[in-house]
C-alpha positions as CSV (number, residue, x, y, z in Angstrom):
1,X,10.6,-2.0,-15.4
2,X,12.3,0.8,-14.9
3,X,14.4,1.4,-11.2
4,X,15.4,5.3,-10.6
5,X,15.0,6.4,-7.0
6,X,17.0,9.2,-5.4
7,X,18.4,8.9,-2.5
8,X,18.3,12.5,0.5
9,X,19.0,11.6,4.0
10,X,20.2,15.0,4.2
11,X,17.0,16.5,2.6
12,X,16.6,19.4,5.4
13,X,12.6,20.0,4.0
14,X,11.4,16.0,4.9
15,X,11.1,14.9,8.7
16,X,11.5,11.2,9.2
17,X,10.6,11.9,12.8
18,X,7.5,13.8,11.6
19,X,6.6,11.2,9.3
20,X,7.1,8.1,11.6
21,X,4.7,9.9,14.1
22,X,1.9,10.6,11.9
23,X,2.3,6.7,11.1
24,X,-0.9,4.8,12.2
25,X,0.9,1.3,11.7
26,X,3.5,2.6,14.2
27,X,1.7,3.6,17.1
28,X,2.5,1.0,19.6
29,X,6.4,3.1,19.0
30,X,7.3,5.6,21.4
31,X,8.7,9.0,20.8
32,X,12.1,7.7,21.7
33,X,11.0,4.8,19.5
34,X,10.7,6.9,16.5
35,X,13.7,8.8,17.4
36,X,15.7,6.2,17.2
37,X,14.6,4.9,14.0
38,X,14.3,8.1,12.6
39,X,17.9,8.6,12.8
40,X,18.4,5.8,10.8
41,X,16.0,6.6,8.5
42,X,16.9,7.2,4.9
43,X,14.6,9.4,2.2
44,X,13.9,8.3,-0.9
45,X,11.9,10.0,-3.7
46,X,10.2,7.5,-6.6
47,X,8.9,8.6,-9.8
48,X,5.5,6.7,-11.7
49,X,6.5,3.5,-12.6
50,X,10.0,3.1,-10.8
51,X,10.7,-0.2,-9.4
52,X,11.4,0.1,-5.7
53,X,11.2,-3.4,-5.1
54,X,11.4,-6.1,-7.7
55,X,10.0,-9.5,-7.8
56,X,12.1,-12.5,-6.3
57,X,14.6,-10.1,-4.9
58,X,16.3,-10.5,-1.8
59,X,14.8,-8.0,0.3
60,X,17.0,-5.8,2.3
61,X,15.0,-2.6,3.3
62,X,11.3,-1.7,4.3
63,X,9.9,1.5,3.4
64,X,7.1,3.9,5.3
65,X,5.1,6.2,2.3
66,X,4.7,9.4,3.5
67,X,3.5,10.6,0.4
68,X,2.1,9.6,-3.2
69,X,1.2,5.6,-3.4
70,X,2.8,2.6,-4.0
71,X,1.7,-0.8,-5.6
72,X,2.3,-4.3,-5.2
73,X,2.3,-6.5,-8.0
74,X,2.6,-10.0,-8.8
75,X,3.4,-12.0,-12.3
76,X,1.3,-14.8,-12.9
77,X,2.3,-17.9,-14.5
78,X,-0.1,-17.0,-17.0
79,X,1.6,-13.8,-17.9
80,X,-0.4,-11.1,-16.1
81,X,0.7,-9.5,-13.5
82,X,-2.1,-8.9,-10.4
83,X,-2.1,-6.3,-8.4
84,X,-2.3,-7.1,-5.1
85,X,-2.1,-4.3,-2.8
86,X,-1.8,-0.4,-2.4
87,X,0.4,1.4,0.0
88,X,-0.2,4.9,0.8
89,X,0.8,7.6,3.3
90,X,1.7,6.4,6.8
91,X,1.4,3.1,5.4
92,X,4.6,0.2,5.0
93,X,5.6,-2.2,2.7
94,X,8.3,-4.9,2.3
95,X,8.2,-5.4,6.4
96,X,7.7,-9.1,6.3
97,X,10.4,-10.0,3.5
98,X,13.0,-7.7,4.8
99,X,13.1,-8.7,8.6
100,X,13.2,-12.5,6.9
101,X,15.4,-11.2,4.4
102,X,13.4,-13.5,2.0
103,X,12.8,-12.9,-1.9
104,X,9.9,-10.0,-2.5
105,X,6.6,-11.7,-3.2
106,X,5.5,-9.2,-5.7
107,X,7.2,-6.1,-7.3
108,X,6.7,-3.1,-5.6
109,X,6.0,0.2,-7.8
110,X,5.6,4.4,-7.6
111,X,1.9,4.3,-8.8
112,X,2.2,8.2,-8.5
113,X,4.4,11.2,-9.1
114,X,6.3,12.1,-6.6
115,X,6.7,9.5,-4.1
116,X,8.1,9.9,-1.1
117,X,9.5,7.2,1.1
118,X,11.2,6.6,4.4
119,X,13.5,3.3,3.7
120,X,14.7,1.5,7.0
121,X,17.8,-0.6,6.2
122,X,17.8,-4.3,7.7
123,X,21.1,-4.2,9.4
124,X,21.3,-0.8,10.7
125,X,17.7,-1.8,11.7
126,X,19.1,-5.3,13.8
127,X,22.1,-3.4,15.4
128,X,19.0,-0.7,16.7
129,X,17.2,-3.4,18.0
130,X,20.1,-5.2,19.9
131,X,20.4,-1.9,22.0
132,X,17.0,-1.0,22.8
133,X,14.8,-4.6,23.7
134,X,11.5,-1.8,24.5
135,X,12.2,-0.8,20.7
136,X,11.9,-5.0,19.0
137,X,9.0,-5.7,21.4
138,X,7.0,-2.6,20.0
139,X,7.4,-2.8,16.7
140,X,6.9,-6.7,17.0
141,X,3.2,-5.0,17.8
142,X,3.5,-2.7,14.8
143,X,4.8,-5.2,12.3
144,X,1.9,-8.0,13.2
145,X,-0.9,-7.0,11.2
146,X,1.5,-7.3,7.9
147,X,2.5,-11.5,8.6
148,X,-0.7,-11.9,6.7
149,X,-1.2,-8.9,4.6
150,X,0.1,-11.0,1.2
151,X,-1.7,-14.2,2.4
152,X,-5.1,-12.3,3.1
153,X,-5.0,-10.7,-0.8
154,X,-4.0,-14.4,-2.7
155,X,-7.0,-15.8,-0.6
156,X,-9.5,-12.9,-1.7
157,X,-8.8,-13.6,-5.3
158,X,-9.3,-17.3,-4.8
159,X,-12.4,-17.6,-2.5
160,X,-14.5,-14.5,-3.2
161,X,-16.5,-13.8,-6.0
162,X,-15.4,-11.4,-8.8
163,X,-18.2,-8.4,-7.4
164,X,-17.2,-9.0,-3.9
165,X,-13.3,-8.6,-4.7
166,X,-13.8,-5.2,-6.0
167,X,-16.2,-4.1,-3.8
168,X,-14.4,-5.2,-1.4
169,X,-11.0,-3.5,-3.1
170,X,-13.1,0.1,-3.3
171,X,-14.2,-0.3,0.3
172,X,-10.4,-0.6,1.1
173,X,-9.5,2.8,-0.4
174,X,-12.6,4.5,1.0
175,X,-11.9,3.6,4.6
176,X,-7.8,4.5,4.0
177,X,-8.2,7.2,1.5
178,X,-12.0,8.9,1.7
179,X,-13.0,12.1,2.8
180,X,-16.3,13.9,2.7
181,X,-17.2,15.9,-0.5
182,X,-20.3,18.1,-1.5
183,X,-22.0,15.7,1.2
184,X,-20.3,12.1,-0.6
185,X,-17.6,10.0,0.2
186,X,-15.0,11.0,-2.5
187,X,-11.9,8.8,-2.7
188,X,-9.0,10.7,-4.6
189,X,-7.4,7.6,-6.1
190,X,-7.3,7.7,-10.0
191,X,-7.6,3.7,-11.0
192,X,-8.7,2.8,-14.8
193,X,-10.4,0.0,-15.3
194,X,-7.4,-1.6,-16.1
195,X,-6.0,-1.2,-13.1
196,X,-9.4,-2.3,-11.1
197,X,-9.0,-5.2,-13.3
198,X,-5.4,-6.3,-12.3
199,X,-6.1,-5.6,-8.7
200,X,-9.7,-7.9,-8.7
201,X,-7.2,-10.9,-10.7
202,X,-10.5,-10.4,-13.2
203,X,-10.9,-8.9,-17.1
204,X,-10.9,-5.8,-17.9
205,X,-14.4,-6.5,-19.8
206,X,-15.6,-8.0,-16.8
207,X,-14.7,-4.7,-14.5
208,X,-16.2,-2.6,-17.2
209,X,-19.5,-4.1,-17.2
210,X,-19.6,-4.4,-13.0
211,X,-18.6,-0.3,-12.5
212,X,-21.0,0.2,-15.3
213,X,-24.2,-1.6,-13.2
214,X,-22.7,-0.1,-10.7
215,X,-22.5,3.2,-11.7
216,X,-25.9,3.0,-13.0
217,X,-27.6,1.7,-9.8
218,X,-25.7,4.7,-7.6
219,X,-23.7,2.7,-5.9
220,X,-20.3,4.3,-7.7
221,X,-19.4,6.6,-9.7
222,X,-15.8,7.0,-11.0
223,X,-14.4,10.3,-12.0
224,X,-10.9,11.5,-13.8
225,X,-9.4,12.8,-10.1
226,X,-11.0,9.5,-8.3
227,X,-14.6,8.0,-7.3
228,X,-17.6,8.8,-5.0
229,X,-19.1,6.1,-3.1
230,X,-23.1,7.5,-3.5
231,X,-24.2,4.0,-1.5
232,X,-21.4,2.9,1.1
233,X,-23.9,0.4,2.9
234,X,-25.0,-1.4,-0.6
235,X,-21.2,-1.5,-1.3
236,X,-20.6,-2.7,1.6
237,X,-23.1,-5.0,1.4
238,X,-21.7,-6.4,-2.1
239,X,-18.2,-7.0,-0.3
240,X,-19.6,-9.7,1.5
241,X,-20.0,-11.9,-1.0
């Protein structure tokens, strides 16, 4: 897979203040939090299918999206590679592994055009946190919620059925990516079936005939620019298992 990113700290149009602030997973940070980081904040820009973080590496680096979405993917020893997360804006990935410094679990990948990132280097990150003690103890409170990310997505493809992984996937993206439209919950997140497929750990056949039933019994309907969740509570219901 291919790596090309390009590297602007200087990039006078991109705020890494602006886009550490609008960062949900960063709220327990104060201003002077974010400042701080911020200035040690470097941007990166990521084309479809560019590499950011490959599989096994050491990882030195985690990254905030602040726009365009990322994926995280994992080879099999089958072959196939899973997908087991998305990232999108105001969302991080590679926390975990990078504060560890441990080998990525999964390659991470531009699933869009145009993706911007902020990336915050592990060592300038550990000299930051040796001067400011308020600084480690809050985003210790950020960070939490991702020690389990990776573990909670292997679990999901081994304990839940097939229809309540991928209910379960498009109830994900609703709730992180959904807005109201013409009176639906539209979701503007362009997946193939493929790609459903790879994220569920199921067939491509299988996903086919689900969104099909699906589709059919107005629970979902996918489109070229996204999907429209018609029935959020039976989808919801499915996700259960």
């Amino acid at each position: 897979m291919v790596q090309h990113n390009r590297a602007a700290s200087s990039d006078s149009a991109v705020d890494p203040f602006k886009i550490l602030s609008s960062s949900q997973h960063l709220s327990p940070l104060s201003d002077a939090n974010r400042k701080s980081l911020a200035e040690i904040a470097v941007v990166r820009h990521f084309e479809t299918g560019d590499e950011i973080i490959p599989q096994a590496e050491l990882v030195d680096s985690f990254y905030v999206v602040a726009s365009g979405r990322v994926k995280m993917l994992k080879a099999m020893p089958n072959g196939r590679q899973v997908v087991l997360s998305l990232f999108g804006p105001g969302q991080l990935f590679g926390t975990v592994d990078a504060i560890g410094r441990q080998p990525s679990r999964g390659s991470l990948v531009a699933l869009t055009d145009e993706v911007l990132c902020l990336e915050i280097k592990r060592g300038p990150l550990f000299e930051l946190l040796e001067r400011h003690a308020d600084l480690a103890t809050r985003l210790l409170v950020a960070l939490t919620p991702h020690f389990a990310e990776c573990k909670n997505c292997i679990v999901e493809l081994a304990c839940l059925r097939i229809e309540a992984r991928l209910a379960r996937l498009l109830m994900k993206l609703a709730t992180s990516a959904g807005y109201e439209k013409d009176g639906e919950l539209f979701v503007p997140i362009a997946l193939s079936r493929q790609d459903l497929a790879d994220m569920t750990g199921t067939t491509i056949e299988t996903c086919i005939r689900i969104m099909s039933r699906w589709n059919k019994d107005g629970v979902v309907e996918t489109r070229g620019d996204g999907f429209t969740v018609h029935d959020p509570a039976q989808l919801g219901r499915l996700s259960a298992g």
